[in-house]
C-alpha positions as CSV (number, residue, x, y, z in Angstrom):
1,X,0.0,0.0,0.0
2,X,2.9,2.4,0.7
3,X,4.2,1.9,-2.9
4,X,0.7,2.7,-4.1
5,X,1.1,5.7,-2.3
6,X,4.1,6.8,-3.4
7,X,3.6,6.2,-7.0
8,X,0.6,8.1,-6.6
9,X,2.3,11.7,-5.4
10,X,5.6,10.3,-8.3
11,X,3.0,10.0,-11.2
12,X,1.2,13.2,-10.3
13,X,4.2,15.3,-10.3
14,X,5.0,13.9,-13.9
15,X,1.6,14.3,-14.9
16,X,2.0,17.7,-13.7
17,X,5.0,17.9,-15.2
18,X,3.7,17.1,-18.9
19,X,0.8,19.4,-18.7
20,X,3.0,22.8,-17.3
21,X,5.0,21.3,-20.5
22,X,2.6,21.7,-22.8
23,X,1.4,25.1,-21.6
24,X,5.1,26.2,-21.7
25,X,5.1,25.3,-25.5
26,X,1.9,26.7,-26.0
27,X,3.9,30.1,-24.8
28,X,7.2,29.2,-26.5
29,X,6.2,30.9,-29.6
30,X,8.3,30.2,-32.9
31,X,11.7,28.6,-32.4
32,X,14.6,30.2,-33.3
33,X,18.5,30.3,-32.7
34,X,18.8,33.6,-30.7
35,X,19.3,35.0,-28.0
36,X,16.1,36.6,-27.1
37,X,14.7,33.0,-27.6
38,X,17.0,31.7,-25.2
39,X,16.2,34.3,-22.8
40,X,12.3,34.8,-22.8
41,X,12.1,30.8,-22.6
42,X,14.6,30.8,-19.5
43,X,12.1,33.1,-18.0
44,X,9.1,31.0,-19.2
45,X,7.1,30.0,-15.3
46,X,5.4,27.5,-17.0
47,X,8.8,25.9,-18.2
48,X,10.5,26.5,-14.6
49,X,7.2,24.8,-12.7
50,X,7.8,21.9,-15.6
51,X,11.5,21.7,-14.5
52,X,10.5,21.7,-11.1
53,X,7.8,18.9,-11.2
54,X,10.1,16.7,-13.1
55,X,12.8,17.2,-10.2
56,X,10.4,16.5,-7.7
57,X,9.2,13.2,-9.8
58,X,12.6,12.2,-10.4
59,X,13.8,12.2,-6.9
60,X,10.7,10.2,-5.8
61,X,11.4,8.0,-8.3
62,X,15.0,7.6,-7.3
63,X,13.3,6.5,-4.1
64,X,11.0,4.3,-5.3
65,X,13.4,2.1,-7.2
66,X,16.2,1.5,-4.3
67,X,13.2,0.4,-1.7
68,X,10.6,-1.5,-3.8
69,X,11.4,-4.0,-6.1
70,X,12.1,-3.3,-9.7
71,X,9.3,-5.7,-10.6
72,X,7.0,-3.9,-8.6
73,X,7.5,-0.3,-8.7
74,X,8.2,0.3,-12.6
75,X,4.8,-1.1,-13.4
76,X,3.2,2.0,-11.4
77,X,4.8,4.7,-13.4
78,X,1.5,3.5,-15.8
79,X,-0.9,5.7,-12.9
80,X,0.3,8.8,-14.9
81,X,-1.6,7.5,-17.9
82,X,-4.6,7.7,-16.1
83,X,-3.9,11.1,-14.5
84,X,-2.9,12.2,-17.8
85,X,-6.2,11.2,-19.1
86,X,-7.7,13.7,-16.5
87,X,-5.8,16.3,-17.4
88,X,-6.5,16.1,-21.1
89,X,-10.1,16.9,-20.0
90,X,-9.4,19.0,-17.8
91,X,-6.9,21.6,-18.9
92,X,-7.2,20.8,-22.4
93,X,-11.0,20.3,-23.0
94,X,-10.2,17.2,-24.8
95,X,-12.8,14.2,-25.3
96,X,-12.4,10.6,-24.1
97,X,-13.9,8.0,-25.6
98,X,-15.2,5.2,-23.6
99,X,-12.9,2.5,-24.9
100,X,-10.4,5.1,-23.6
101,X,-11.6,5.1,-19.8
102,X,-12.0,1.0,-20.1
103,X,-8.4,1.2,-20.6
104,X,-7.9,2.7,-17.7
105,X,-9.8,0.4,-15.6
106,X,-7.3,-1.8,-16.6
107,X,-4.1,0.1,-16.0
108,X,-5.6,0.7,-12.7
109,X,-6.5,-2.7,-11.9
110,X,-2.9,-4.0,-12.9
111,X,-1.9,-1.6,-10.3
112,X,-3.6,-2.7,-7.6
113,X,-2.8,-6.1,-8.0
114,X,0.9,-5.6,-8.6
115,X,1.2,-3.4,-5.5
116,X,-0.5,-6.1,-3.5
């Protein structure tokens, strides 16, 4: 139950981390090689919060795999599927079809039982 936990607040933050990256890209404007590129996308929050959440994800996961076993704990990086089909509705107004959400029944179930 603890892994399910942990994997929980681990696939959030990457969640999280995707969706700040697509709004940073939504904000990057056109790409280009200079230096007020560069700059105004050093300064982009969104990209900074992105940066952060993946930090935050990382170091969790770093946790994850030296206590749990390998076997057990990479399966659960598969709960950000799920909160990534959330935050498609959410934040991006996207539809989900219904053979999408029976999918994630799935995912979820495999999760369960794996962490069991």
């Amino acid at each position: 139950m603890r892994l399910l936990l942990i994997s929980i607040l681990q696939s959030l933050l990457l969640c999280g981390g995707q969706v700040l990256l697509k709004f940073a890209l939504q904000h990057m404007g056109t790409f280009t090689w200079t230096c007020d590129f560069v700059t105004r996308n050093l300064t982009n929050w969104w990209l900074l919060a992105c940066g952060l959440c993946y930090a935050c994800s990382t170091a969790l996961w770093l946790y994850i795999v030296r206590t749990f076993p390998f076997s057990m704990a990479y399966p659960m990086i598969s709960l950000s599927y799920v909160f990534g089909m959330f935050a498609a509705m959410v934040f991006f107004h996207e539809e989900v079809p219904l053979v999408r959400w029976v999918g994630v029944l799935f995912i979820l179930a495999g999760c369960v039982l794996i962490a069991r």
